[in-house]
C-alpha positions in Angstrom: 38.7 20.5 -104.2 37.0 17.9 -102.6 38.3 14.0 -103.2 35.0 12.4 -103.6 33.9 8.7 -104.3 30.2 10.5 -104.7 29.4 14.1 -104.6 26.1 14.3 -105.8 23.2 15.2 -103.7 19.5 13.9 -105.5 16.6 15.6 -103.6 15.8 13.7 -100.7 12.9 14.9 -98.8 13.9 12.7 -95.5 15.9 13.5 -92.5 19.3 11.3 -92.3 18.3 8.7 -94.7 21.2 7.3 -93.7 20.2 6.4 -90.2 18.5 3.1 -91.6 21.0 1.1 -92.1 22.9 2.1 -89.2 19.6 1.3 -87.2 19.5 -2.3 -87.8 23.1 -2.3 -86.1 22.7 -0.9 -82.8 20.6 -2.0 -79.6 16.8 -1.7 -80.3 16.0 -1.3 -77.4 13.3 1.9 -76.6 13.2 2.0 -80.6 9.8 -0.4 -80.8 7.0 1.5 -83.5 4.0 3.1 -81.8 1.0 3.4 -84.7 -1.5 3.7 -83.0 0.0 6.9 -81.0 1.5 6.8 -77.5 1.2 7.9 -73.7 0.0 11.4 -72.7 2.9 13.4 -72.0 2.8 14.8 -68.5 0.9 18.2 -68.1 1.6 20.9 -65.8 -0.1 22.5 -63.2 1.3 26.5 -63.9 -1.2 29.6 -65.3 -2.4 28.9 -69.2 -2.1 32.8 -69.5 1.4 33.0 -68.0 2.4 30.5 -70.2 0.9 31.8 -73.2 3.1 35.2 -72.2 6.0 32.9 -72.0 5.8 31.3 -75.4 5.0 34.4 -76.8 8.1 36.0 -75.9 10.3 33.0 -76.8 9.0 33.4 -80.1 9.2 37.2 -80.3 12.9 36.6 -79.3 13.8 33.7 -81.7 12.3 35.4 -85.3 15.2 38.3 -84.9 18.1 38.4 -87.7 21.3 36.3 -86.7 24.6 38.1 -86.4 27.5 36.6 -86.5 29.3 35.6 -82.7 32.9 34.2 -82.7 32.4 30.7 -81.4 36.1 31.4 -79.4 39.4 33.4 -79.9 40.7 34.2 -82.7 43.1 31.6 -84.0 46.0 31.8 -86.8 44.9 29.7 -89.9 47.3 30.2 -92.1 49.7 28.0 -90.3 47.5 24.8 -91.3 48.1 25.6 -94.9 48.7 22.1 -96.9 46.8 20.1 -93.8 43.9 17.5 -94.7 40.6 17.8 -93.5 39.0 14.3 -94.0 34.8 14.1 -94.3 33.7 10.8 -93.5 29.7 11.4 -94.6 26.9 9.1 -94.1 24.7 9.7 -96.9 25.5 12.6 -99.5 21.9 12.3 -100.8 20.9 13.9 -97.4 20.5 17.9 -98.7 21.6 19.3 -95.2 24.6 16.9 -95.1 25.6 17.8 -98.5 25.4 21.7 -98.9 27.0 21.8 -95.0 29.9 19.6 -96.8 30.2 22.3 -100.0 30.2 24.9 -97.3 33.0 23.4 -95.8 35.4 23.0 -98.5 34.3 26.3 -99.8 36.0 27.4 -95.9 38.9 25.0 -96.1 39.9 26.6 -99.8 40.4 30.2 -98.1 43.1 28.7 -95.7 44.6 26.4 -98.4 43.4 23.2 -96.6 43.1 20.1 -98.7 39.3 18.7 -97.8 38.5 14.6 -99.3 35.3 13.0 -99.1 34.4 9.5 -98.3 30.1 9.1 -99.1 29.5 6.3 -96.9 25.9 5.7 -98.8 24.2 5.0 -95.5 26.7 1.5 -94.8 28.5 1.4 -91.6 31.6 -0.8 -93.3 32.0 2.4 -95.7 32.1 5.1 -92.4 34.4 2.6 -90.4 36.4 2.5 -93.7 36.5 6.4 -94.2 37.1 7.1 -90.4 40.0 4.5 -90.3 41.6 6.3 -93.6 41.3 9.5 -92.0 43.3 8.1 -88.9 46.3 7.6 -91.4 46.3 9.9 -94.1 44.4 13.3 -92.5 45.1 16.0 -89.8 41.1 16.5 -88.7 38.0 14.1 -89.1 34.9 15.3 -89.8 32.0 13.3 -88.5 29.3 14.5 -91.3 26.3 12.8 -89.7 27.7 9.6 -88.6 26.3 7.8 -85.0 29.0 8.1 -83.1 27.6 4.7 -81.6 28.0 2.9 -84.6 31.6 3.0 -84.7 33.1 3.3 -81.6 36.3 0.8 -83.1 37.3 3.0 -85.7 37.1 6.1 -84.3 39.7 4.8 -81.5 41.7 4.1 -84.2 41.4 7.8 -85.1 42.2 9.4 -81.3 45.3 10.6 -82.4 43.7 13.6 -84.7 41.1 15.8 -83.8 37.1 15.1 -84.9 34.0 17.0 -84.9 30.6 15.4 -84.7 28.3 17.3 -87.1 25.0 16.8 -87.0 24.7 14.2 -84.8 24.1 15.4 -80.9 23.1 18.0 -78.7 25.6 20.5 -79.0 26.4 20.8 -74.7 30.0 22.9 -73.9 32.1 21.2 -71.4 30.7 17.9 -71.8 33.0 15.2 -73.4 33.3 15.9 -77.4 30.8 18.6 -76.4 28.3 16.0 -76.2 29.5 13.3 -78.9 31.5 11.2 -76.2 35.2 10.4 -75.3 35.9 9.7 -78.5 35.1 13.2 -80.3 37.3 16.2 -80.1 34.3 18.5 -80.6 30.8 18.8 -82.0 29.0 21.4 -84.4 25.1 21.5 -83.8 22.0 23.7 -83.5 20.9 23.4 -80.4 17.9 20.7 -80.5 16.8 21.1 -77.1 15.8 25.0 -78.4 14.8 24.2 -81.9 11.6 21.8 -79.8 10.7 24.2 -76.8 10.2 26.6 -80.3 8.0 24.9 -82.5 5.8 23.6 -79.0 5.8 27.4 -78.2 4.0 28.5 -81.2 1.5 25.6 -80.7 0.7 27.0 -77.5 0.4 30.8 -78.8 -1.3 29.7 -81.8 -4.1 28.0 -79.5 -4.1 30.0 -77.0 -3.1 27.3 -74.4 -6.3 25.1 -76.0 -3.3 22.9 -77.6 -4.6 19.5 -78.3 -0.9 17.8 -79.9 0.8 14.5 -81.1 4.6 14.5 -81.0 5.7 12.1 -84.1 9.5 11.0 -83.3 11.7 8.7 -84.4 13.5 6.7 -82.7 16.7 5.9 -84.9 17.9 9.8 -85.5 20.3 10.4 -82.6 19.2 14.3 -81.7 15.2 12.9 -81.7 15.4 12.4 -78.0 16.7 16.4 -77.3 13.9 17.6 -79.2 11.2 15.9 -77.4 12.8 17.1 -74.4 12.2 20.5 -75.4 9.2 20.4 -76.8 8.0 19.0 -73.8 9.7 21.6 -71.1 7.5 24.2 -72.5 4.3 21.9 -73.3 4.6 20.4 -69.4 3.8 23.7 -68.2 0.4 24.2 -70.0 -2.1 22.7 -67.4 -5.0 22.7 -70.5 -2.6 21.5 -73.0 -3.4 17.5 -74.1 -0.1 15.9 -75.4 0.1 12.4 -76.8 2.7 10.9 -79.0 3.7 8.4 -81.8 6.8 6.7 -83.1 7.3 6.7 -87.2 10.1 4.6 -88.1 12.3 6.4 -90.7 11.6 3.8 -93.4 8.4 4.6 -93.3 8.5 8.6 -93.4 7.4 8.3 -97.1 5.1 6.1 -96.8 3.4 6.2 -93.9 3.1 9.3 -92.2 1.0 10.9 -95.0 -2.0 8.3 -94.1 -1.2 8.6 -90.1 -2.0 12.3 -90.2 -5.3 11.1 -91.7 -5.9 8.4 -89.0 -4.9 10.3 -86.1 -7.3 13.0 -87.1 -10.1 10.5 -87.2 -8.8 8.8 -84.0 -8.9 12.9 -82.1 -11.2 15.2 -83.8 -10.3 17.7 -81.0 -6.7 17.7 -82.6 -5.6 21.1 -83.3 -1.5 20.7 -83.9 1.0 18.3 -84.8 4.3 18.7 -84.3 7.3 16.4 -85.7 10.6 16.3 -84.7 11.5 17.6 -88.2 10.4 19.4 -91.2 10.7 16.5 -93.0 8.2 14.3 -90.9 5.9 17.4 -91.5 6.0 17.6 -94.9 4.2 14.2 -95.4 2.2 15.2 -92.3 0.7 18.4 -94.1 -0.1 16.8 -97.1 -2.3 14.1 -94.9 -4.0 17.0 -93.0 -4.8 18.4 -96.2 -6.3 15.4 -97.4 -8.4 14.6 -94.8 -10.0 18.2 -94.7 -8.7 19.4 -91.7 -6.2 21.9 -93.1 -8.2 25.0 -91.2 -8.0 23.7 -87.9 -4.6 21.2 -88.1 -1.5 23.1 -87.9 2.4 21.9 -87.9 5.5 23.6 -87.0 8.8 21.8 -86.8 12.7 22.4 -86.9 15.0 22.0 -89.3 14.7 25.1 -91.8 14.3 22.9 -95.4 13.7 24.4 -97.9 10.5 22.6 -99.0 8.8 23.0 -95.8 10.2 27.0 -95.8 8.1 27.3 -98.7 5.3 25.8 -97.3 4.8 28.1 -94.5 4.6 31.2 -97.6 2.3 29.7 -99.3 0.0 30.4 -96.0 0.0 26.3 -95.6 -1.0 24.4 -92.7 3.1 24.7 -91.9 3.3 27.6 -89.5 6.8 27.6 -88.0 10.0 26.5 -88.6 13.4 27.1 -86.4 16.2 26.8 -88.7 20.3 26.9 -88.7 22.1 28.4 -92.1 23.8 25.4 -93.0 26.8 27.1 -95.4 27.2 28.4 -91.5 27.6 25.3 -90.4 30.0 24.0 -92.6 32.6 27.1 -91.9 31.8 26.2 -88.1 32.8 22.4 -88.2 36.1 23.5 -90.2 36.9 26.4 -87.2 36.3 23.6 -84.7 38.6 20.7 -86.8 41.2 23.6 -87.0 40.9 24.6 -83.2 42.0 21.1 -83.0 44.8 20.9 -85.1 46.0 23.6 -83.2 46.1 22.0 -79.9 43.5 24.9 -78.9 40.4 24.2 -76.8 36.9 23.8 -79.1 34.6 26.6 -79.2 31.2 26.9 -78.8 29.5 24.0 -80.4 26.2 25.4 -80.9 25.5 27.0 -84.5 22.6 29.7 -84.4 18.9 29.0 -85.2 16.0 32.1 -86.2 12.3 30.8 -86.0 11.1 31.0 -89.5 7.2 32.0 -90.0 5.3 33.8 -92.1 5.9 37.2 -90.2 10.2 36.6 -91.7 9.3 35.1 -94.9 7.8 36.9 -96.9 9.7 37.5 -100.3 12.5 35.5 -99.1 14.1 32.9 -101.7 14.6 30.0 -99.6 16.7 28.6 -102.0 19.3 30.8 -101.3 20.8 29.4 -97.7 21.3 32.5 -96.3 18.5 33.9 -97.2 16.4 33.5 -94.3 19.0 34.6 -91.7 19.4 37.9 -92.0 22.6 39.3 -93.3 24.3 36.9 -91.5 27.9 38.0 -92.7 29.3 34.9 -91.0 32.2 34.5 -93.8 33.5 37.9 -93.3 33.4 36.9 -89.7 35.2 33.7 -89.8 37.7 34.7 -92.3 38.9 37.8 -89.7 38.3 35.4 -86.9 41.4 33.2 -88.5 43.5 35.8 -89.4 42.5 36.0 -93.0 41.2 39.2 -93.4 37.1 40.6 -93.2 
């Protein structure tokens, strides 16, 4: 079972709470607030119609079931029976975060792998503290959601045992800790840059190339960066499309974005989309389109695959689209890369799966359930014969 100071999960509706008080420590640099909503975003020259074709097709591609892929050879797992795997977790009242952490000792149990838990409750003494314990009492760290930038001190206290950055970058093979830096064995991600070339896809299907957007980032959630990046690689080649884009600070998700939506309706009648970096964001964004009347001509889609915002999209609401990872996946991914390290074996692929959620995949589903959505994913069965365990 897991050792834990805190295990329970309350039913945050924000992405990474955490983040905010690691926020105030790092450079704030490029992280100033935008109200008021920000620069266009470069548009491209290329065909509308050939670039309606191409979104189209991304999107045709990305609703299909998942099945499960080995994320590298097999490896033997029973001879790590009686190791520690230690979770150092910046907030446990993030859902994701949690549920990815159950998954993982759920994994861990089937190999006889002893898992503890250190809930840092969004404080960067607590994750330096947890990371540092981990250096002398575990065999793997597990980064649950932790800035790698944030501390750099204690994880070079931790070289000596492998960690996997969860949550936290774009998942890129070959790159140091697959993307997390030097000082990360390995990371365990969906892939961010996808998840945003998605949801800007099915903007520009929806509207037919008329797309007239505003990104919402934020600038303190590591991954925010890779998303706009790939919202904008397909938006950049829609000469009619008109992009602009805002900064919400996380703090003021709850808060503020509901009464943005309203203002930045008023401020661009023409607006037909808005598109958050994730779910989250667009929850508070829906209910502001809503309220200012404008929920038959305002859509969002984002990534992320929450639940809330799952069930959203099947009530036929202004939500439309929604890539998501299975996160018990993700959990039984991080513990295959910790153990991959422990074994003195090279990390596997760092990128966990995503399916674009709509209304089309939906129906009946009990998001709930966080599998569900995925298909018959089957990705125990395939982990557990992937370390010699058995189907």
């Amino acid at each position: 079972m897991i050792a834990s100071e805190t295990t329970r999960s309350g039913p945050s509706r924000r992405r990474l709470l955490a983040v905010l008080a690691v926020a105030a420590t790092l450079p704030a640099a490029g992280c100033g607030d935008d109200e008021s909503g920000g620069g266009e975003a470069a548009s491209g020259g290329g065909d509308t119609s050939g670039i309606v074709a191409e979104a189209q097709e991304m999107l045709d591609s990305a609703r299909q079931p998942l099945e499960f892929t080995p994320p590298g050879p097999a490896i033997d797992a029973t001879t790590l029976e009686g190791k520690t795997v230690a979770i150092v977790s910046v907030d446990q009242r993030v859902p994701i975060l949690a549920i990815a952490n159950r998954s993982l000792e759920e994994a861990a149990n089937e190999v006889g792998i002893s898992v503890t838990l250190v809930d840092a409750k969004s404080q960067v003494t607590r994750m330096q503290q947890g990371i540092q314990a981990a250096a002398r009492d575990a065999d793997a760290l597990i980064l649950s959601g932790i800035p790698i930038a944030a501390v750099p001190a204690a994880l070079e206290q931790a070289k000596d045992i492998p960690s996997v950055s969860v949550l936290n970058n774009q998942p890129i093979d070959g790159a140091p800790g697959q993307g997390a830096g030097e000082l990360v064995y390995a990371s365990s991600a969906p892939d961010y840059e996808r998840g945003g070339a998605l949801v800007a896809a099915q903007a520009v299907v929806d509207t037919d190339g008329e797309l007239v957007t505003e990104i919402f980032d934020t600038k303190e959630i590591t991954p925010s960066p890779d998303v706009v990046r790939g919202m904008k690689s397909v938006l950049d080649k829609c000469s009619t499309c008109e992009v602009t884009e805002n900064t919400t600070p996380l703090a003021e998700w709850a808060t503020a974005l509901t009464s943005k939506a309203q203002s930045t309706i008023r401020r661009n009648p023409n607006l037909n989309y808005m598109l958050p970096i994730f779910d989250d964001m667009g929850i508070f964004l829906s209910a502001g389109i809503r309220q200012a009347g404008a929920a038959d001509r305002v859509k969002v889609a984002a990534l992320d695959g929450t639940p809330a915002a799952l069930k959203l999209i099947q009530e036929d609401d202004v939500f439309t689209a929604n890539p998501g990872q299975p996160t018990g996946w993700l959990g039984w991914h991080a513990l295959d890369q910790a153990m991959r390290g422990m074994l003195d074996e090279e990390p596997g692929d760092p990128v966990i799966p995503s399916r674009l959620l709509d209304d089309s995949n939906l129906e009946g589903v009990d998001v709930d359930d966080i599998d569900a959505p995925y298909g018959d994913v089957r990705y125990r069965e395939g982990f557990r014969e992937l370390w010699g365990l058995g189907g």
